[in-house]
C-alpha positions in Angstrom: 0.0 0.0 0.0 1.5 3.2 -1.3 2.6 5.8 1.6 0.2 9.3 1.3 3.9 10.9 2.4 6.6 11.7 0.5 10.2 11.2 0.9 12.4 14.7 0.9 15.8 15.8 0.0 17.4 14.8 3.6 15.1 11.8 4.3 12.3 13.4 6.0 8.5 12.6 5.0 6.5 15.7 3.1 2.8 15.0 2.9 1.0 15.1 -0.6 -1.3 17.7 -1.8 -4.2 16.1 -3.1 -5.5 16.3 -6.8 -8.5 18.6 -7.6 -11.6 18.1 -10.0 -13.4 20.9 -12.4 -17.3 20.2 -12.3 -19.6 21.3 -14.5 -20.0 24.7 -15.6 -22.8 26.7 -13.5 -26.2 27.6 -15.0 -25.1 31.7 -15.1 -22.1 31.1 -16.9 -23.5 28.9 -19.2 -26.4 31.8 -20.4 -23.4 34.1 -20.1 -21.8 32.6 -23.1 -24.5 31.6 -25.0 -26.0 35.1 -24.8 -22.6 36.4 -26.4 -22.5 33.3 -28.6 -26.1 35.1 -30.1 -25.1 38.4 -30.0 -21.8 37.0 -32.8 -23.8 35.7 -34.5 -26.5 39.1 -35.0 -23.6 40.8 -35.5 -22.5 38.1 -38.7 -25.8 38.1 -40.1 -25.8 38.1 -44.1 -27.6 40.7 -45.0 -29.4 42.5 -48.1 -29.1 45.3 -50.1 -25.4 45.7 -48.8 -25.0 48.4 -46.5 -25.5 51.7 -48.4 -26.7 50.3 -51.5 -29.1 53.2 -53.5 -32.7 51.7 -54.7 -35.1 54.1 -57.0 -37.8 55.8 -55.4 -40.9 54.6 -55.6 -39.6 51.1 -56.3 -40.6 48.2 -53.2 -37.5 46.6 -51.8 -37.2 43.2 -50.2 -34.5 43.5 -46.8 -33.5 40.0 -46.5 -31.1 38.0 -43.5 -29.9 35.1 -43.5 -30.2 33.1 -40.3 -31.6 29.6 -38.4 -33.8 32.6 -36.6 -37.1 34.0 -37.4 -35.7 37.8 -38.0 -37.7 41.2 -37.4 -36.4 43.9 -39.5 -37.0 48.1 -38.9 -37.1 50.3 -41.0 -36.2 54.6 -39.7 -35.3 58.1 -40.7 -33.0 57.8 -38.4 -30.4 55.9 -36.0 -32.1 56.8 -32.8 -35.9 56.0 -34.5 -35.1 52.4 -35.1 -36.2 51.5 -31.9 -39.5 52.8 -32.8 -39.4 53.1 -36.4 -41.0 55.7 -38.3 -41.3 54.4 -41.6 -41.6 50.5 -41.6 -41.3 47.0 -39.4 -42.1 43.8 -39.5 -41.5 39.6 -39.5 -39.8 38.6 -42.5 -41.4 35.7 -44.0 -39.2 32.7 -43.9 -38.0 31.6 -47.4 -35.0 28.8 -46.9 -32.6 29.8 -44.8 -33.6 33.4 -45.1 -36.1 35.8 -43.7 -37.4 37.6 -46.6 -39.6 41.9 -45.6 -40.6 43.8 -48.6 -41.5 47.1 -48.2 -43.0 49.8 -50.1 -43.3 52.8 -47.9 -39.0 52.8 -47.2 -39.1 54.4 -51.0 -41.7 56.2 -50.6 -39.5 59.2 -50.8 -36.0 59.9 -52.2 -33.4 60.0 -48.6 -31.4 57.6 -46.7 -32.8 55.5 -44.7 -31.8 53.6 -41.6 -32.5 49.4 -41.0 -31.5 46.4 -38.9 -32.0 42.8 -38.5 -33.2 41.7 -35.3 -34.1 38.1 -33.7 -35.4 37.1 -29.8 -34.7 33.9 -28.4 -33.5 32.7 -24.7 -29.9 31.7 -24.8 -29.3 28.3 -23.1 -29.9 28.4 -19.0 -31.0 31.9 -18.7 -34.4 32.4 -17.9 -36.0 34.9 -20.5 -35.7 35.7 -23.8 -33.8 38.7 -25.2 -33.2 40.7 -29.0 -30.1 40.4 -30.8 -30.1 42.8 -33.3 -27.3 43.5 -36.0 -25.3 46.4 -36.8 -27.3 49.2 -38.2 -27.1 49.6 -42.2 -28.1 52.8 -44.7 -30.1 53.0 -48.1 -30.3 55.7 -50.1 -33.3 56.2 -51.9 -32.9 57.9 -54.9 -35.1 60.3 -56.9 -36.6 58.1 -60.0 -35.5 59.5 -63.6 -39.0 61.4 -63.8 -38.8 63.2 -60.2 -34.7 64.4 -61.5 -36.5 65.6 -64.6 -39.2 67.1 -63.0 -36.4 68.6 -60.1 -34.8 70.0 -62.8 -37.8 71.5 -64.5 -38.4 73.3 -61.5 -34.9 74.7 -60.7 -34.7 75.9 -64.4 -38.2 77.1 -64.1 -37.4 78.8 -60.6 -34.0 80.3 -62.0 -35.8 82.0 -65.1 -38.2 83.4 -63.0 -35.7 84.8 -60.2 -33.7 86.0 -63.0 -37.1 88.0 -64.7 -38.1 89.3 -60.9 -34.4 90.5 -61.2 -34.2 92.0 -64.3 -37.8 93.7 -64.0 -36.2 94.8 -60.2 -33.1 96.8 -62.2 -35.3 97.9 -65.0 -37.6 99.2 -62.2 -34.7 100.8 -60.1 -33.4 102.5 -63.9 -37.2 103.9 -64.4 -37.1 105.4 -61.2 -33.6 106.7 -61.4 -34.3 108.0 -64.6 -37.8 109.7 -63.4 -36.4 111.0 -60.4 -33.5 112.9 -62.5 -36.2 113.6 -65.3 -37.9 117.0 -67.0 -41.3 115.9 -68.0 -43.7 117.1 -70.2 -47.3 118.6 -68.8 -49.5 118.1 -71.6 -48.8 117.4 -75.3 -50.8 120.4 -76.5 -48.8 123.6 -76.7 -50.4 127.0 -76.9 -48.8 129.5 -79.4 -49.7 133.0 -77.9 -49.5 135.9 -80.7 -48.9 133.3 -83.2 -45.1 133.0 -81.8 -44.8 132.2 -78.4 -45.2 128.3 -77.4 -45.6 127.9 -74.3 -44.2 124.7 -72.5 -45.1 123.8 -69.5 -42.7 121.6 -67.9 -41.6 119.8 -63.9 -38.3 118.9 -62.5 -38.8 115.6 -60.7 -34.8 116.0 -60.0 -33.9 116.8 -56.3 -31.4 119.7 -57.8 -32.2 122.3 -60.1 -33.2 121.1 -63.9 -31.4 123.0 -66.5 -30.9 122.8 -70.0 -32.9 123.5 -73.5 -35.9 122.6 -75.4 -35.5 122.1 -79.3 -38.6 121.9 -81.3 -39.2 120.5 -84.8 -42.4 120.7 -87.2 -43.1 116.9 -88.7 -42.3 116.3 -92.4 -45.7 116.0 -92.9 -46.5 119.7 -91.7 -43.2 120.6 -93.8 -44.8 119.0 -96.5 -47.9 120.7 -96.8 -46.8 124.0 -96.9 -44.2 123.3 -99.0 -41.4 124.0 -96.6 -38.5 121.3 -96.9 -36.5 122.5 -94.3 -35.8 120.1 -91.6 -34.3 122.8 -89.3 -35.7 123.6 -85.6 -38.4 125.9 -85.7 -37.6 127.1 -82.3 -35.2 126.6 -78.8 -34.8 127.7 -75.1 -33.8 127.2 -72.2 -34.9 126.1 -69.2 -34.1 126.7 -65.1 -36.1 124.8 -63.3 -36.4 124.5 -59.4 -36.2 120.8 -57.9 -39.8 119.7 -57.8 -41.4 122.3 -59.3 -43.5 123.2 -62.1 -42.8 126.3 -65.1 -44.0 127.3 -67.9 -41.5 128.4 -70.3 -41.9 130.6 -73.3 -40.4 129.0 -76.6 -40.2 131.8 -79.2 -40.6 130.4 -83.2 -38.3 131.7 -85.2 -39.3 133.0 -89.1 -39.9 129.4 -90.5 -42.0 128.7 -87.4 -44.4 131.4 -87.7 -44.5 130.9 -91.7 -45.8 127.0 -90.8 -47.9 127.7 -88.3 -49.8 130.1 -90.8 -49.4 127.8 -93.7 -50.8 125.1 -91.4 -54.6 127.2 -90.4 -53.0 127.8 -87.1 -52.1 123.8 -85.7 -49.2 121.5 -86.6 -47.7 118.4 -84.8 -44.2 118.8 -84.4 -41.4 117.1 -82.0 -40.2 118.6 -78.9 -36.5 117.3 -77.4 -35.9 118.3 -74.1 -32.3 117.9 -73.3 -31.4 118.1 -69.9 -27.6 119.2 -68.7 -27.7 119.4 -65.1 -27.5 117.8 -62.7 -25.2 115.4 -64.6 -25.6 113.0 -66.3 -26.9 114.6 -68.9 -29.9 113.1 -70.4 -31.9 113.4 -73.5 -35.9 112.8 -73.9 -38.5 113.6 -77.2 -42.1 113.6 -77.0 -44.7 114.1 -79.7 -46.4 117.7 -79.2 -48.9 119.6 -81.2 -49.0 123.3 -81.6 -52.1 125.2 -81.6 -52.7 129.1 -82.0 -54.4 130.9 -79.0 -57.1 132.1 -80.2 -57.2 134.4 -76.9 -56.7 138.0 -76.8 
């Protein structure tokens, strides 16, 4: 019968330490590893489209896993939503080896999307069931060839009309430059008093003193009639004008004048320029006038 002592280096007897035994492994530790043993294999699932794949708009698309599980999928606008999802969810229908959710309302509009696989079971020796789900992927849904053409409709539409609201702004802002810095015309009748004297009646819409001349010219076909081929003035002056206000200035017609306005019983259309030198820029107008005798005394 073997001794439970041993011998040592100088004779003596050492005891022996006895052998130990590894039992089972407890209940805890075995949910322990089959809980991360699930959560691999979520995070391995096979999954379709690939992560940020692009599907057309409007088109259905069919998320699909591949696993021994019955998967959920969720469809979000966002990360943080696909616990909730906004857009879709649901069981995947098993087909094979794979769980198969198609889904129209993820395309519904062009953006990316978010989704993620998920299955619950109770890993071995715990005692309730959890989710494994994997890792999050993107889809971009993109506009179909119609809504681009249409986008693009629009933005050229929109940019045509921004640039007429434009151009209509800066011909506005020139009309009202121009207006504000303008001599204009009160009436396109003149009166000829004593068969001579025109008299035009003008405003400075200027916000400095209008100054410069008035040039007027019988039509050809006033020439014409009385046989006067000239194609000289028939009269000039000039004009001072306060900022905003009104005068009437006397325009004296010179011989050739006076000679059509008889020739003509008294009334001719002719064409007054009013050219306007200050406050610069100079500027340059002509407006259709008739000329009429006074028949006033």
């Amino acid at each position: 019968m073997a001794s439970a002592c041993g011998v040592a280096a100088f004779g003596g007897l050492v005891p022996v330490a006895p052998a130990y035994t590894v039992g089972p492994p407890s209940p805890a530790l075995i949910c322990v590893g089959a809980t991360h043993a699930a959560e691999v294999a979520a995070s391995a699932i096979p999954l379709e489209p690939a992560n940020g794949a692009t599907v057309p708009a409007g088109t259905p698309v069919t998320f699909s896993g591949e696993s021994s599980s019955a998967l959920t999928f969720s469809v979000a606008s966002s990360q943080a939503l696909l616990s909730s999802p906004d857009i879709d969810s649901g069981m995947g229908a098993p087909s094979g080896a794979f769980s198969r959710f198609t889904s129209s309302k993820a395309t519904a509009t062009p953006r990316t999307i978010y989704w993620t696989a998920s299955f619950t079971l109770t890993p071995s020796e715990c005692t309730s069931p959890s989710t494994f789900t994997s890792p999050v992927q993107t889809l971009i849904v993109a506009p179909s060839e119609a809504e681009v053409a249409a986008a693009k409709k629009k933005q050229e539409e929109e940019a045509a009309k921004k640039k007429q609201e434009e151009e209509a702004a800066a011909r506005k802002k020139e009309e009202e430059a121009a207006a504000a810095g303008a001599v204009v015309l009160d009436g396109k009748t003149i009166a000829v008093e004593g068969g001579r004297t025109a008299a035009v009646k003008l405003t400075c819409l200027d916000i400095q003193r209008c100054v410069g001349k008035l040039t007027l010219t019988a039509d050809a076909a006033t020439r014409a009639k009385v046989r006067h081929d000239k194609t000289e003035s028939v009269g000039t002056a000039s004009f001072s004008i306060g900022a905003g206000e009104k005068a009437t200035i006397k325009l004296t017609l010179d011989k050739s004048g006076r000679a059509l306005l008889a020739g003509a019983g008294g009334r001719f259309n002719a064409t007054l320029a009013i050219v306007r030198s200050e406050p610069p820029p100079e500027t340059a107008q002509t407006e259709r006038v008739r000329l009429e005798l006074s028949r006033s005394r």
